[in-house]
PyMOL CGO cylinders between C-alpha atoms (Angstrom):
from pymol import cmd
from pymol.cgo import CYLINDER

trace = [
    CYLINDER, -18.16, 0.68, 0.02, -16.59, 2.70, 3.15, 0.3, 1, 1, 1, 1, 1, 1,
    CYLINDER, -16.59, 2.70, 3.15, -14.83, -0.69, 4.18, 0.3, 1, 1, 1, 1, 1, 1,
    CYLINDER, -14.83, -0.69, 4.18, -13.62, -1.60, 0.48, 0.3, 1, 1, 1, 1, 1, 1,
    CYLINDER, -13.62, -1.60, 0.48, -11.57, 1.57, 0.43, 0.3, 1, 1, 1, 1, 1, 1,
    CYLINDER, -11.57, 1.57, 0.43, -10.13, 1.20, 3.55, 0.3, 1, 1, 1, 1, 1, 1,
    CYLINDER, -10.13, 1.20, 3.55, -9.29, -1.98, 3.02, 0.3, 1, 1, 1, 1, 1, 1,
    CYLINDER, -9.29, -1.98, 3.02, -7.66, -1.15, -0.87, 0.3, 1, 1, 1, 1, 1, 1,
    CYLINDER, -7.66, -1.15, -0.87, -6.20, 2.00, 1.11, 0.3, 1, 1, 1, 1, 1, 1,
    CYLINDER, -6.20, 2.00, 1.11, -4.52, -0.60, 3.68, 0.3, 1, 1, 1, 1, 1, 1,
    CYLINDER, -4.52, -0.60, 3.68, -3.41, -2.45, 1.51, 0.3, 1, 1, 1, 1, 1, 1,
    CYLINDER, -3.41, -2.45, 1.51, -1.28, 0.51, -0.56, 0.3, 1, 1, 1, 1, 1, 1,
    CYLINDER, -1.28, 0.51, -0.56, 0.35, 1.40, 3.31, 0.3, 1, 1, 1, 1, 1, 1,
    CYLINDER, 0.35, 1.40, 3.31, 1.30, -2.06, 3.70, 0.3, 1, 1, 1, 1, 1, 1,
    CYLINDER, 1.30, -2.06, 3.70, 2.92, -2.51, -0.18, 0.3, 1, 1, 1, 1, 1, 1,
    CYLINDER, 2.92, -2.51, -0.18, 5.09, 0.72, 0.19, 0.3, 1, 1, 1, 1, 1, 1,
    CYLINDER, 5.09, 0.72, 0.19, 7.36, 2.10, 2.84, 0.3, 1, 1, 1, 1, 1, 1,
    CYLINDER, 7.36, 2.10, 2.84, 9.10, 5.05, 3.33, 0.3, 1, 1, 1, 1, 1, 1,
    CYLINDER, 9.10, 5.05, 3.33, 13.07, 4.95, 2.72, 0.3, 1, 1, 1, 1, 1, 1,
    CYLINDER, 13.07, 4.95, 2.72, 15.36, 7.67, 4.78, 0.3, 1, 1, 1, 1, 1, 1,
    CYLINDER, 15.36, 7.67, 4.78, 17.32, 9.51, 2.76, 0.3, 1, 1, 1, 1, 1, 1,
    CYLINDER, 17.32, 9.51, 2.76, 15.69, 9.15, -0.37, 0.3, 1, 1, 1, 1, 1, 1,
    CYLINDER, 15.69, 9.15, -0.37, 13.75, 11.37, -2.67, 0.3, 1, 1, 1, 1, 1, 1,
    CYLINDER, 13.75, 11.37, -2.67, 13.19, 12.92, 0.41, 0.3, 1, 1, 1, 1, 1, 1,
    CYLINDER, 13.19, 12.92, 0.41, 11.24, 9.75, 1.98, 0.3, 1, 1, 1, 1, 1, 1,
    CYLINDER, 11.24, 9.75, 1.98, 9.12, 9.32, -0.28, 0.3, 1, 1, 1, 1, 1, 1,
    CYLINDER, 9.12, 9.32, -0.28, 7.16, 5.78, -0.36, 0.3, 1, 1, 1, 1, 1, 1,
    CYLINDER, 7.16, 5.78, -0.36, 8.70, 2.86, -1.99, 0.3, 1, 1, 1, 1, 1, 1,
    CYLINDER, 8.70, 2.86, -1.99, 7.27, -0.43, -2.68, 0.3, 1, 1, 1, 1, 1, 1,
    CYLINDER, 7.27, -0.43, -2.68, 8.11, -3.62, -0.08, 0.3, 1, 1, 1, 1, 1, 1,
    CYLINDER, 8.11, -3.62, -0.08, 10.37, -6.26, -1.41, 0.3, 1, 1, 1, 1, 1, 1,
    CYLINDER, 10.37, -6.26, -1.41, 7.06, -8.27, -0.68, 0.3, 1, 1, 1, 1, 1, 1,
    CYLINDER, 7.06, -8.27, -0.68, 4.67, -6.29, -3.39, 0.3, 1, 1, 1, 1, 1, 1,
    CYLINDER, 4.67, -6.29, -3.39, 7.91, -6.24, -5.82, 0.3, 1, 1, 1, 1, 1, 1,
    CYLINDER, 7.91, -6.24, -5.82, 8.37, -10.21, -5.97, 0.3, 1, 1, 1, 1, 1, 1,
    CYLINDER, 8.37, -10.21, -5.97, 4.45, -10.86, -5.57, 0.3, 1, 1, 1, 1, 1, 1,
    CYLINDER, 4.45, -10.86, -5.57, 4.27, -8.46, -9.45, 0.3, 1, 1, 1, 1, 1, 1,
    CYLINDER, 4.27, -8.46, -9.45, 7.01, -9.72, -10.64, 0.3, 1, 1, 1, 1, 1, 1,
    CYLINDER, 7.01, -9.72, -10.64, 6.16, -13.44, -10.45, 0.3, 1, 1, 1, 1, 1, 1,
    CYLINDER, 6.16, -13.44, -10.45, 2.39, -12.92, -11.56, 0.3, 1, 1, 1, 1, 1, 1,
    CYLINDER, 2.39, -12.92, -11.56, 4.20, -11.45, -14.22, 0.3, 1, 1, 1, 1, 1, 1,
    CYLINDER, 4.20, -11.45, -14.22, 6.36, -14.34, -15.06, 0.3, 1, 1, 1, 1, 1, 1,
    CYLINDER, 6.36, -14.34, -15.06, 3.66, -16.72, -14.84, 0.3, 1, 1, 1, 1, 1, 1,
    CYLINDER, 3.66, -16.72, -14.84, 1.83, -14.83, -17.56, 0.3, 1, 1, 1, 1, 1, 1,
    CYLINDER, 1.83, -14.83, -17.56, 4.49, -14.57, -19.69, 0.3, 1, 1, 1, 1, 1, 1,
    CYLINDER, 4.49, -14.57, -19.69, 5.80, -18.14, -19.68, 0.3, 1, 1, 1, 1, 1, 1,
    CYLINDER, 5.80, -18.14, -19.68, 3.04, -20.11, -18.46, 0.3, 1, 1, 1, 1, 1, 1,
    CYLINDER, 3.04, -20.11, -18.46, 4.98, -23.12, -19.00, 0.3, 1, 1, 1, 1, 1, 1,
    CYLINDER, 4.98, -23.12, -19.00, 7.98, -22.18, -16.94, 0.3, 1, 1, 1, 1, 1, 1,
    CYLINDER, 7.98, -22.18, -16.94, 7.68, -23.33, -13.27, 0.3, 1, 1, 1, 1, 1, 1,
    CYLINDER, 7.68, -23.33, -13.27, 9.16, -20.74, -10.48, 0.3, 1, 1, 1, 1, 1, 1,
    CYLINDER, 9.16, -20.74, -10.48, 8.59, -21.07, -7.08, 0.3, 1, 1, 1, 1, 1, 1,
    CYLINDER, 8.59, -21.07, -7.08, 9.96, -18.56, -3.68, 0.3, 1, 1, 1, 1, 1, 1,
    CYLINDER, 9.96, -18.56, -3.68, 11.95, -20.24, -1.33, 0.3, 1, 1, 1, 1, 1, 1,
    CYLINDER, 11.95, -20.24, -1.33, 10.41, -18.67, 1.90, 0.3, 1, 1, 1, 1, 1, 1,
    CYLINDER, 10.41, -18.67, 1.90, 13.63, -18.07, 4.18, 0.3, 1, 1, 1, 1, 1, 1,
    CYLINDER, 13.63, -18.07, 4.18, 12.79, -14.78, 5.26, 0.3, 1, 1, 1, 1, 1, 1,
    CYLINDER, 12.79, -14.78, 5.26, 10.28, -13.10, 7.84, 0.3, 1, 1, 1, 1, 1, 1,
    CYLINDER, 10.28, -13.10, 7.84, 9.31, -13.33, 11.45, 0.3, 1, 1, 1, 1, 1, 1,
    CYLINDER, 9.31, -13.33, 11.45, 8.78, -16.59, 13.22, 0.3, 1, 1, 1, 1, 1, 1,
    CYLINDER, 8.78, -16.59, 13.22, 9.28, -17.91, 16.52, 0.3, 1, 1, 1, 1, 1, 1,
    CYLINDER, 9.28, -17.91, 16.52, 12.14, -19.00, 18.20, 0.3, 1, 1, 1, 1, 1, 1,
    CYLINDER, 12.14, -19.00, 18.20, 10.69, -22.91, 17.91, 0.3, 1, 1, 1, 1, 1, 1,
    CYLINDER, 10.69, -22.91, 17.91, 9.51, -22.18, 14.36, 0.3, 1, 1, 1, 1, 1, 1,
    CYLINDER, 9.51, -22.18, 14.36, 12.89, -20.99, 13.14, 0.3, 1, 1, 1, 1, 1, 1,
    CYLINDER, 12.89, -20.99, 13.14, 14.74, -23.45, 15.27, 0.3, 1, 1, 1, 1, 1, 1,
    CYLINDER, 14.74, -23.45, 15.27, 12.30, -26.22, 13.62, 0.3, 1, 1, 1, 1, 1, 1,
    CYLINDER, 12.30, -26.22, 13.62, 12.95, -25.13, 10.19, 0.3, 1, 1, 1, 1, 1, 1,
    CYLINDER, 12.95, -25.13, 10.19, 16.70, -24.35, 10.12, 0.3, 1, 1, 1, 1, 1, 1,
    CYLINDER, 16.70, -24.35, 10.12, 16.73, -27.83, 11.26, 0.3, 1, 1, 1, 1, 1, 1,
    CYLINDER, 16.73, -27.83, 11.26, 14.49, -28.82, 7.95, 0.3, 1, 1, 1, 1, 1, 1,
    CYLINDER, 14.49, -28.82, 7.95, 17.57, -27.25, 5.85, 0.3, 1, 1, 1, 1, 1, 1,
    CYLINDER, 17.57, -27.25, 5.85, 16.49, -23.41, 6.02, 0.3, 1, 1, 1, 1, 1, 1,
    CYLINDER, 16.49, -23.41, 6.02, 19.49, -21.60, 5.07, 0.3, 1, 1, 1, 1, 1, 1,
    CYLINDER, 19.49, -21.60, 5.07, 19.57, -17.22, 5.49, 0.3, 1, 1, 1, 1, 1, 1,
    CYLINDER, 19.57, -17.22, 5.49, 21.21, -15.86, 2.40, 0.3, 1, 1, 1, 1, 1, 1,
    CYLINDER, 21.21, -15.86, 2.40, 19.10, -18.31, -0.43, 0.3, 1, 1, 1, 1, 1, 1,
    CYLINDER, 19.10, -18.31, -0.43, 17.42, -16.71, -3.11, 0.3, 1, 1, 1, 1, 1, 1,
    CYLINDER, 17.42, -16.71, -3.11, 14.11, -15.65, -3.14, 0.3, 1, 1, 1, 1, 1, 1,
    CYLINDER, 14.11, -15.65, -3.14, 13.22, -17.29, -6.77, 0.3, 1, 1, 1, 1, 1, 1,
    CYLINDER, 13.22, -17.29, -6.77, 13.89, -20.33, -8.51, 0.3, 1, 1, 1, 1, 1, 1,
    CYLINDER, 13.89, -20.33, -8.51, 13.24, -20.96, -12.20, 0.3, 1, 1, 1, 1, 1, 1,
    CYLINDER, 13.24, -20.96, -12.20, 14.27, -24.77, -12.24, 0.3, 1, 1, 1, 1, 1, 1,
    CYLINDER, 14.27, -24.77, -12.24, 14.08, -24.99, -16.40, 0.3, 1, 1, 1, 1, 1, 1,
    CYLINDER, 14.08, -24.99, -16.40, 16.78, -22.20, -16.98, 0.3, 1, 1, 1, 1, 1, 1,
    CYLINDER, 16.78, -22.20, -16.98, 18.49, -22.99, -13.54, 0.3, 1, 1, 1, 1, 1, 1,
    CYLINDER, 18.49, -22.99, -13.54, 18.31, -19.55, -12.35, 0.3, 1, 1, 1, 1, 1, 1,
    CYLINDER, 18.31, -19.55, -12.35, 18.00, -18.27, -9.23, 0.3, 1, 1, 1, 1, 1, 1,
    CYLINDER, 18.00, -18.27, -9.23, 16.22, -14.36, -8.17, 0.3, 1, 1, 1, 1, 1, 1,
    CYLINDER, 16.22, -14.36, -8.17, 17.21, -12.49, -5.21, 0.3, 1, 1, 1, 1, 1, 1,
    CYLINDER, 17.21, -12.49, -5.21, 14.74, -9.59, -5.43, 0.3, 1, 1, 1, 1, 1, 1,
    CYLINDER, 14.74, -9.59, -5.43, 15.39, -6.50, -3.47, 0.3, 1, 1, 1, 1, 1, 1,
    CYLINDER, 15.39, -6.50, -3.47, 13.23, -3.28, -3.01, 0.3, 1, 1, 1, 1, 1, 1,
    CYLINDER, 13.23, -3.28, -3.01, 13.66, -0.92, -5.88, 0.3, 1, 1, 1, 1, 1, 1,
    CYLINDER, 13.66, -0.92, -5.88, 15.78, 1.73, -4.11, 0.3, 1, 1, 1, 1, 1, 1,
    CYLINDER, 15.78, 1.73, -4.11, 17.69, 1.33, -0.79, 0.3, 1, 1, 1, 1, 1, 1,
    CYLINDER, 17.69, 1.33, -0.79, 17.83, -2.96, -0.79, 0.3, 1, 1, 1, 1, 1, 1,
    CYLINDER, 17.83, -2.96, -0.79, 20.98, -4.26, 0.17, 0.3, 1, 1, 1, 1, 1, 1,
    CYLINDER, 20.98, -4.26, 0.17, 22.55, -7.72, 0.20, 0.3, 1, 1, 1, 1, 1, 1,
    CYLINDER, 22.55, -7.72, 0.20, 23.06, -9.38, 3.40, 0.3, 1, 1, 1, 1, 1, 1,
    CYLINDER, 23.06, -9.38, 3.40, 26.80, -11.16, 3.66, 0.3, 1, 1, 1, 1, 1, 1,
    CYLINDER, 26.80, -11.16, 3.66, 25.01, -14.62, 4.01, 0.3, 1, 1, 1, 1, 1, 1,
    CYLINDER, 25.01, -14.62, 4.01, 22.98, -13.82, 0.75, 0.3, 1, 1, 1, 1, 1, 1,
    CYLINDER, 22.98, -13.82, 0.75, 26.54, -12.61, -1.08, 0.3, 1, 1, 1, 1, 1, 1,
    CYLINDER, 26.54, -12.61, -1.08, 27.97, -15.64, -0.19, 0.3, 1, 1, 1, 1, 1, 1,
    CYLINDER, 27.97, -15.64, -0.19, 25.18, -17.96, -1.39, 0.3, 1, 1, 1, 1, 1, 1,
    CYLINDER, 25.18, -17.96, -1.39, 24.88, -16.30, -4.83, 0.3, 1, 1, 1, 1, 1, 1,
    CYLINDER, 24.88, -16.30, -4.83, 29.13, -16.83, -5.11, 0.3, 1, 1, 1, 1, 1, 1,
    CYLINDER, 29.13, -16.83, -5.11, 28.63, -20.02, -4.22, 0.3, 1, 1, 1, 1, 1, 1,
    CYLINDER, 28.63, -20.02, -4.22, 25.96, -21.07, -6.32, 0.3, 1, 1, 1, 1, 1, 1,
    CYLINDER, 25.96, -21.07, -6.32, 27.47, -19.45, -9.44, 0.3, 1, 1, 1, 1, 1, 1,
    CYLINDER, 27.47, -19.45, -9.44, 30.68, -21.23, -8.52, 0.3, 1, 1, 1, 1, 1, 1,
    CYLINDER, 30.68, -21.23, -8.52, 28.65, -24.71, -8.78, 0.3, 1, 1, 1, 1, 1, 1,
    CYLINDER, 28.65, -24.71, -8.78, 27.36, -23.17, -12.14, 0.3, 1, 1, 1, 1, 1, 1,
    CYLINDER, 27.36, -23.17, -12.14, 23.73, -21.85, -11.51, 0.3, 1, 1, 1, 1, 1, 1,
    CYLINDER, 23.73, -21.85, -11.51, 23.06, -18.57, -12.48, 0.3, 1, 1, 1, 1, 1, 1,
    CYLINDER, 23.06, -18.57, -12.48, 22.20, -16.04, -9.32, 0.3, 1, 1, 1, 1, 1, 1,
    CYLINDER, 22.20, -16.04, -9.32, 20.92, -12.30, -10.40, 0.3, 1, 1, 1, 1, 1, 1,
    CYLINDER, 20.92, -12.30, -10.40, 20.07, -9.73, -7.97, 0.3, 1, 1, 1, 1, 1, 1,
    CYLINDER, 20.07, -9.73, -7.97, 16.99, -7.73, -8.95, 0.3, 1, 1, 1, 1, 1, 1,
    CYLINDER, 16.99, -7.73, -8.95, 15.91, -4.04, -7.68, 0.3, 1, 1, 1, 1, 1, 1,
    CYLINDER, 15.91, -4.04, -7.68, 12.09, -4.39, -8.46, 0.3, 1, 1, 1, 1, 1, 1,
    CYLINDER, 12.09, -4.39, -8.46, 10.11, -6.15, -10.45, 0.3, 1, 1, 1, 1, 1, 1,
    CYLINDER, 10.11, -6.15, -10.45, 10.84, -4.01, -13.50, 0.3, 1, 1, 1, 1, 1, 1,
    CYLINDER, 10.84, -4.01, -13.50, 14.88, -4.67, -12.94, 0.3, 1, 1, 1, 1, 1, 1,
    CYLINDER, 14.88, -4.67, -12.94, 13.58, -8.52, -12.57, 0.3, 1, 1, 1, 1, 1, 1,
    CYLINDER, 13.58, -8.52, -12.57, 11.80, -8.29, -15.75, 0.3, 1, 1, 1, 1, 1, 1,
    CYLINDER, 11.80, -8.29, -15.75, 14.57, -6.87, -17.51, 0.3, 1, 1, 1, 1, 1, 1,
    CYLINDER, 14.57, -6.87, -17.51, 17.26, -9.18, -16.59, 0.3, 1, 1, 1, 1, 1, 1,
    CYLINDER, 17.26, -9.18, -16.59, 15.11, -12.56, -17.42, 0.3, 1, 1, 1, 1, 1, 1,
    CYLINDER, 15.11, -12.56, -17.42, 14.18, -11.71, -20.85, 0.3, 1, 1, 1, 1, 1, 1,
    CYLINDER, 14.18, -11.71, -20.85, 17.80, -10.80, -21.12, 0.3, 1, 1, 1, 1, 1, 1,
    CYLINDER, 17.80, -10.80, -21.12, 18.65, -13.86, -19.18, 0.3, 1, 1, 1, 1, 1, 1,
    CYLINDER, 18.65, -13.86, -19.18, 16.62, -15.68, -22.04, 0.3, 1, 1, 1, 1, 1, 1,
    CYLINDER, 16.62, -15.68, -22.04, 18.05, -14.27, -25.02, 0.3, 1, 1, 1, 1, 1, 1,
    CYLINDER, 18.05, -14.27, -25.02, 21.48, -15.76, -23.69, 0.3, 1, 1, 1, 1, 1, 1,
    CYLINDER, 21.48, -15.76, -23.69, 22.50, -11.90, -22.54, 0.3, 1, 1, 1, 1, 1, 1,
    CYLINDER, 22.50, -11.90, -22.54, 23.35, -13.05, -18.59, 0.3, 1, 1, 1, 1, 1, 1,
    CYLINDER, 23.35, -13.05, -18.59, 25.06, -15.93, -18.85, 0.3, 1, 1, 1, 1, 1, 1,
    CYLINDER, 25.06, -15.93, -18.85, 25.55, -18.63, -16.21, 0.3, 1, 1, 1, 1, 1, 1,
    CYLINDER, 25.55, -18.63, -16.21, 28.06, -16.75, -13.03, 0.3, 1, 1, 1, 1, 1, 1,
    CYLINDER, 28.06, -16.75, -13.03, 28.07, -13.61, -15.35, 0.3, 1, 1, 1, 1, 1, 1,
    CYLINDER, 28.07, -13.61, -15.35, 29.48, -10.58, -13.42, 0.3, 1, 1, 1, 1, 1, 1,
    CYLINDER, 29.48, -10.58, -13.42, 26.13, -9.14, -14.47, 0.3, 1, 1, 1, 1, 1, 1,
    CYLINDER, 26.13, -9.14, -14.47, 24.21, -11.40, -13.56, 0.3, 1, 1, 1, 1, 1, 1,
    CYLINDER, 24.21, -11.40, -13.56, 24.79, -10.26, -9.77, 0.3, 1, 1, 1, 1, 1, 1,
    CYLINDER, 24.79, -10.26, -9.77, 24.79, -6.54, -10.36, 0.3, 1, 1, 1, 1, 1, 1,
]
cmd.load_cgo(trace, "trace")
């Protein structure tokens, strides 16, 4: 039971992390436990919509990353994909994520080839914005749509 808890307890640390400058530190969920929710979510509420992550970030080695950039790994590509609605996530943390300028300049471009590209802070913000998304509310390169 002893190792259960401190396992479950391990498992909290590693979802959250504290933020300077912000509610006075307090703990705020990884990017990595936001998108994990939000796309169990999605796949529960439309479990016939496909999404899949497109893994660009994290730590690898120098041969790794060489290896894949050479595949066509590009920094800056959304996190999500939804290929039905052709809509692309970038999630973020749900206070203090920023964009990086690789990850500005992917979502331009791909709303200037006429995908959609929202920018989520948490999984509730990602909730949000698809079932607006889906009710026609964010429409393809919408202003919104990256805010």
């Amino acid at each position: 039971m002893y190792r259960i808890r401190r396992r479950a307890a391990g498992a909290v640390r590693a979802a959250t992390r504290r933020v300077s400058g912000v509610d006075n530190g307090s703990a705020v969920l990884s990017e990595h436990y936001e998108q994990a929710t939000f796309v169990a979510w999605f796949r529960q509420t439309y479990p016939s919509v496909r999404i899949f992550a497109i893994p660009n970030g994290g730590s690898r080695s120098r041969t790794q990353g060489a290896k894949l950039k050479l595949e066509g790994v590009s920094p800056g590509v959304p996190d999500l994909f939804i290929p039905a609605w052709n809509l692309f996530i970038e999630m973020k943390r749900s206070v203090g994520g920023r964009l990086s300028a690789e990850q500005k300049d992917w979502i331009s471009y791909l709303q200037s080839v006429g995908h959609c590209a929202i920018v989520c802070a948490g999984c509730g913000d990602a909730q949000e914005k698809v079932r607006r998304f889906e009710k026609g509310s964010i429409s393809y390169g919408s202003p919104a749509a990256s805010g």
